[in-house]
N, C-alpha and C positions, 0 to 999 in steps of 0.2 A: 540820256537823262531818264532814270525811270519813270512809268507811269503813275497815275494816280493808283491802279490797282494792287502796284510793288507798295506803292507806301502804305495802303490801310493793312496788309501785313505783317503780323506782330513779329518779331526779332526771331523767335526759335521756328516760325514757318517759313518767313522770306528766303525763295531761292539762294544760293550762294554763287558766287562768280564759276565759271570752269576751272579757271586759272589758280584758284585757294586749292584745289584738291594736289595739284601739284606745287604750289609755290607758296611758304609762308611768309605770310609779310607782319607787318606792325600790327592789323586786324586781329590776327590770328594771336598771337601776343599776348595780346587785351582781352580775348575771349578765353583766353587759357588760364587769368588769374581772376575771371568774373565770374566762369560759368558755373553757374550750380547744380550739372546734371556728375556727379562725382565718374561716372562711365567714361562719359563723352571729355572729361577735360585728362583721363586715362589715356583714352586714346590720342588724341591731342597732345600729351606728353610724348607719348612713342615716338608720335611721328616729326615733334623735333626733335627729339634727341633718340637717334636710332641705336646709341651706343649703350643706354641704359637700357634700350629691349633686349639688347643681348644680353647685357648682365643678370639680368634679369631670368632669360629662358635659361642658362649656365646655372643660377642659383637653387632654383628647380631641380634640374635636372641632376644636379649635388643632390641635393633633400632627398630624391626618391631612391637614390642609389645607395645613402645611406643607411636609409631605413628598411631597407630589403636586406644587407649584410647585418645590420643587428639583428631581424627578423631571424636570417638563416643562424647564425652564432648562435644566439639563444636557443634554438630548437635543439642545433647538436649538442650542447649546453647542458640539456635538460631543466633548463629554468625557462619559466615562460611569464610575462608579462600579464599581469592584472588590470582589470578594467575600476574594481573596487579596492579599497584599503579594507582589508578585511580584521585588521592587526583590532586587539584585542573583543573580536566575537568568536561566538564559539563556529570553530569551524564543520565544513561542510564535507564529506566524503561526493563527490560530484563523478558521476559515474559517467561511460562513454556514451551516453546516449542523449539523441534527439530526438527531442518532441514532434518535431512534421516528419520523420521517419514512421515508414509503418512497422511495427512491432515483430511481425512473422517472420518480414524479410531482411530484416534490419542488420545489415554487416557494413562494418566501417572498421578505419584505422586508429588503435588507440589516440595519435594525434588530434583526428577529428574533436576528441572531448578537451581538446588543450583551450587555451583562449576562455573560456567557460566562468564567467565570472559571476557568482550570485552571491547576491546580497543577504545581508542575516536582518533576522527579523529590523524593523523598523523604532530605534528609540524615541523615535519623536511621536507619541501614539499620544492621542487626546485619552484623558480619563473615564470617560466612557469604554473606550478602546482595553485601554488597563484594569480595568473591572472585567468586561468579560472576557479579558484572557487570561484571569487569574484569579478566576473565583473558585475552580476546582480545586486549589491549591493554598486558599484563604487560611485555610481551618488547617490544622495538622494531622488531622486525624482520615483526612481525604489523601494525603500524599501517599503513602505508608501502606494502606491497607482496603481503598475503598471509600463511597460515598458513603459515611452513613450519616444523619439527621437526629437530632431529637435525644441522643443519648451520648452524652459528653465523657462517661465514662471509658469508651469502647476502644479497645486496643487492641494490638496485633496478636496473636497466639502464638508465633513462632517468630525469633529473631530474623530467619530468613526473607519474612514478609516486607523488611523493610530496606532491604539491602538487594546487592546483585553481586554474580561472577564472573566480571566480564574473563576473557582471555583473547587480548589484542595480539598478543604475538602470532598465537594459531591463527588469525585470521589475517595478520600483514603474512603472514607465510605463503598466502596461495596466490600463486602467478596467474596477474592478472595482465602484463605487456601485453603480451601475442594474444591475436583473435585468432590465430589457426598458427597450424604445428603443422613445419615441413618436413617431410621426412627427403633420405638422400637422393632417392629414385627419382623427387621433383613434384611428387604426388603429394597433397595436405590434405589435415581433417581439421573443423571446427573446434575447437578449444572450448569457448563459450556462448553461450547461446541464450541470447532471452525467452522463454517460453511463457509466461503466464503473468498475472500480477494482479493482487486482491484492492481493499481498499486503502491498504497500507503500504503495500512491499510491493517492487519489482521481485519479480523471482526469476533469476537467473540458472543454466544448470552448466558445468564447467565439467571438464577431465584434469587429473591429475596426471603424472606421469606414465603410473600403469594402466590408463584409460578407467579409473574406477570416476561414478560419475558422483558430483555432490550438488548440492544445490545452496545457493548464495541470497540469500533476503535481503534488498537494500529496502529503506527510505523512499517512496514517490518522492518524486522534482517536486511536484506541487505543495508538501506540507511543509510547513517551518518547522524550524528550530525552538518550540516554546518547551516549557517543565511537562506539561501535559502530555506531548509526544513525546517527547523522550520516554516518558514511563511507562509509556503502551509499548515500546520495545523491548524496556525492564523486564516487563511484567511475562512477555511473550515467551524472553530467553528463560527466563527465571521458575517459570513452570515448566517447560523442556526440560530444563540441569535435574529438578527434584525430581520428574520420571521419567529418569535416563533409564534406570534398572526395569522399567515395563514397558514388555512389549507390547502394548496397548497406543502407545505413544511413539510418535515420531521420534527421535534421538536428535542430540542437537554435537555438533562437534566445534563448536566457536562463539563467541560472541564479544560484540567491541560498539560501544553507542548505539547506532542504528540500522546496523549491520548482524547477520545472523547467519553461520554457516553449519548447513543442516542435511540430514540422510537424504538421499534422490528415491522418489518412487515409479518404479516403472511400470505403473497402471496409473490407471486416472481415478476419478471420486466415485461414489455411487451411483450419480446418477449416469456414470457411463459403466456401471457393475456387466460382466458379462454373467448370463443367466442361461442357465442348462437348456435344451432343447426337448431337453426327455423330461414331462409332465412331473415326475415325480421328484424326480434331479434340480428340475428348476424348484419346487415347491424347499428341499432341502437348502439352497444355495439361498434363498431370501431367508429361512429361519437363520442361517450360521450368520449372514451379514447381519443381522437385526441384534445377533449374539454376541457379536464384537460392538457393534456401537452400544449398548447395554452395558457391558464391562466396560470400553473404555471410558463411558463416565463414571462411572462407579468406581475407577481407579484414580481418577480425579481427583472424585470430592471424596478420598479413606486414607489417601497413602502417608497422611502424616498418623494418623489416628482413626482405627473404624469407628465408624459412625461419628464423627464428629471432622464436617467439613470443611476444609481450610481454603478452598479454592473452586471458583467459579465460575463457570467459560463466558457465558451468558451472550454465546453466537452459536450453538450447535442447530447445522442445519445439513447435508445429504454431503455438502462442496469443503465442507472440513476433515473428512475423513478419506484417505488416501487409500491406495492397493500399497501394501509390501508383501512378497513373498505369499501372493495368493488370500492375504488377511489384512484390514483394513484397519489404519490407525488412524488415532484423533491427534491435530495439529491445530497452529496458528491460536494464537493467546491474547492476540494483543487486545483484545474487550473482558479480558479478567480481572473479576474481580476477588479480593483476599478478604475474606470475610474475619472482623474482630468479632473480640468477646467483651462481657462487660459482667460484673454479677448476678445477670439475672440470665446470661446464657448469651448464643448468637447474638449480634447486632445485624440487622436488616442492612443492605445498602441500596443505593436509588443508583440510576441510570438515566442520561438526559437525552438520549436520544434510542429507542428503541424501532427499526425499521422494520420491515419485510413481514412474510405471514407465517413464520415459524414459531413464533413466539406463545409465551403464556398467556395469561388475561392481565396476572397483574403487572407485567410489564407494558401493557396500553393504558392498564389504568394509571402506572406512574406510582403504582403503590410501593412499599419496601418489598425489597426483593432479597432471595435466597438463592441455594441450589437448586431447589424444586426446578424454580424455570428451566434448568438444564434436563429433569426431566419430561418435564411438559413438550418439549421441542422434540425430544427422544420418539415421541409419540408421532409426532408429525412424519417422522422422518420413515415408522414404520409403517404408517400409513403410507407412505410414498413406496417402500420397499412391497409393500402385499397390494398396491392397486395401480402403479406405475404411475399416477396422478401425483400433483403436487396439491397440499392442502389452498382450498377455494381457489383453483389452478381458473375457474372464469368468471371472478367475483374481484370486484375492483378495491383495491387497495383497503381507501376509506371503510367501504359496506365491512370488509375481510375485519377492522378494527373492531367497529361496533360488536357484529357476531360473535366476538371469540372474548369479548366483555360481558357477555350473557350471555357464556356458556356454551355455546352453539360451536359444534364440532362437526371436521370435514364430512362431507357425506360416502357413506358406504353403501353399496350396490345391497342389495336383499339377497339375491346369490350367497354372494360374499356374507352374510348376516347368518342367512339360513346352510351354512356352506357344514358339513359333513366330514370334507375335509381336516383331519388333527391339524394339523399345521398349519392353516386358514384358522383354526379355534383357538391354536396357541398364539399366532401371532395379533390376533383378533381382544385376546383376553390379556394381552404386555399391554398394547395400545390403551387398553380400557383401562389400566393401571396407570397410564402416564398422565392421562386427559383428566382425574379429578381436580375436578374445581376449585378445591380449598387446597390451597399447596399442606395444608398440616396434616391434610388426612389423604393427600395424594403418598404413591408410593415411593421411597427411596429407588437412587439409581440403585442399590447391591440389590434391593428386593425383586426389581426386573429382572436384573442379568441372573441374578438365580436359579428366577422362575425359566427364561429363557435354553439357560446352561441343563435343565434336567429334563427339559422338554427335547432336547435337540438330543442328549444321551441314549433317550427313550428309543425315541427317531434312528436313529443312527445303532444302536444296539440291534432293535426289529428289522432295519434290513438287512444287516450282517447274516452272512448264514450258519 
């Protein structure tokens, strides 16, 4: 007979016999159609009925065996399973890469990217949401050609401004399967390689057949699919296509959405320019850089029409300008702006977010903007080229805005000021041409490269012998 102590224990603590773990009786029965711990009356099934545990681990073990042979079929297949119904959004070019890979050392098997399921923008966005992602695009006069404000009249100048050329086929043409190329001997070379990537684009750089190297622009994983990017891609290819003919400019050989297939350069940017060791070799080798980034904005903003400019970078800073063939060209487009016209001449356009300390003044003040700023930045850059500093290189962001709103330009060493040197005067007196304060009475980019182009003749004629 149990004790008092068995009985003031509730039902789910009281002991249970020895004899229930081996033998079920009527108990056990009764507790199997009462008990409310869903686990516990699980188990309790099993163990009367041991013929349903088996069917059971069988049905299993069917399931996973199935699912590993679809798995495999599909793969050889080459169709692979979706995580998303992506069916009618716009789709995604989703390239072989992972984000918790590190970037330098990043080799994987095309498959890796398979499985890779992302989602397209979100339709279900509150109206807050759909205001500001589609307020650049409100107005029709923003799509087309640029931000501009205040003048309703202002339209594009050339049909091309409001269009593109893609060419998808040249760009599904390049063999992207294999990350490396075997050859017969057993020996392989890399195929494709990710090297670099700005604020918009991985940058990829691939061989072809005859090892000539190209370089591939996709899309960051992180941006969406809205009207907004897309046309910062537009815009990028679309200025590339119109100065294919100058060599000032990178060359572009494709374009398809968000995708960009483009000349390989095999130097780096400016700020990694090699510089003569001989005093007077290196003074030559910063004027001729200074001479190319001079012209190539000046080929920029003329090549539809001198002096009347169609197009606007308005991101010229040291890291857009490349090495080919010993000479440095201007790339990357995608913060271009297409400047309209209206009857009383240019229309201004505005910019909503201008970062970094290469900038104009009226790009921190948020005022209308032109070409100019492309040569105000010119300025910067030649100050970086004659003093190897970066303008307010240890002045914090914020103070850097204020300053260069009032006027206030990087400082120059008195050496340098009082410097003797032609070629310290000449590039001394470009700079002083980029840095006026009032973009209307600042100089054109052709008036720099000019001055630049007769100074460097002069230069280069006197040491000839």
């Amino acid at each position: 007979m149990p004790d008092a102590a068995d009985q003031r224990r509730s039902p789910s603590t009281r002991r249970r016999p020895e004899h229930s773990l081996i033998r079920v009786g009527d108990e056990d029965e009764q507790k199997l159609h009462t008990s409310e711990k869903s686990l516990r009356r699980l188990i309790l099934l099993f163990r009367t009925r041991p013929k349903l545990l088996a069917r059971a681990i069988v049905a299993v073990i069917a399931v996973c065996s199935s699912l590993c042979v679809w798995e495999v079929r599909g793969s050889e297949s080459g169709w692979h399973p979706r995580k998303d119904d992506l069916r009618g959004a716009r789709p995604r070019f989703v390239f072989f890469q992972s984000q918790s890979t590190p970037r330098r050392n990043w080799e994987s098997k095309p498959s890796s990217g398979f499985h890779r399921a992302v989602k397209p923008m979100d339709e279900q966005l509150t109206q807050s949401e759909k205001r500001k992602k589609s307020k650049w695009y409100n107005n029709k006069q923003r799509y087309a050609i640029g931000d501009s404000k205040g003048r309703e009249n202002c339209k594009a100048q050339y049909e091309w401004q409001e269009t593109s050329f893609p060419s998808c086929n040249a760009v599904h043409e390049v063999d992207l399967s294999h990350m490396r190329h075997k050859f017969e001997d057993g020996s392989s070379t890399r195929t494709i390689d990710h090297i670099n990537n700005g604020g918009w684009s991985d940058i990829w750089v691939m061989k072809e057949y005859d090892g000539t190297k190209r370089v591939i622009k996709t899309k960051l994983f992180q941006h969406d699919f809205t009207d907004r990017n897309f046309d910062r891609y537009r815009r990028d290819a679309l200025v590339m296509e119109r100065l294919s003919s100058y060599p000032s400019v990178m060359n572009i050989y494709g374009f398809c959405g968000v995708t960009h297939l483009v000349e390989y350069s095999e130097g780096g940017d400016i700020e990694g320019a090699e510089i003569s060791a001989d005093p007077k070799e290196a003074q030559m080798d910063r004027l001729r850089i200074a001479e190319q980034v001079a012209r190539s904005i000046a080929d920029l903003h003329n090549f539809d029409l001198e002096g009347r400019a169609s197009v606007s970078s308005t991101d010229i800073t040291p890291y857009q300008f490349l090495s080919m063939g010993g000479k440095y060209k201007l790339n990357d487009f995608n913060r271009a702006r297409f400047i309209s016209w209206d009857e009383n001449g240019p229309c201004p356009f505005y910019v909503a977010k201008n970062p970094g300390k290469w900038r104009a003044p009226e790009e921190y003040h948020y005022e209308g903007e032109d070409e100019k700023i492309d040569v105000y930045s010119a300025g910067n850059i030649i100050y970086f080229i004659l003093t190897g500093k970066k303008p307010f290189e240890n002045i914090k962001t914020d103070e850097t805005y204020q300053s260069v709103k009032k006027g206030k330009t990087p400082h120059v060493k008195k050496e340098l000021q009082q410097s003797r040197d032609p070629v310290t005067i000449a590039l001394l007196k470009a700079m002083e041409m980029c840095f006026i304060y009032d973009p209307n009475e600042r100089a054109t980019a052709r008036e720099v490269a000019n001055y630049l182009t007769s100074q460097l003749k002069i230069f280069e004629n006197s040491a000839s012998p």
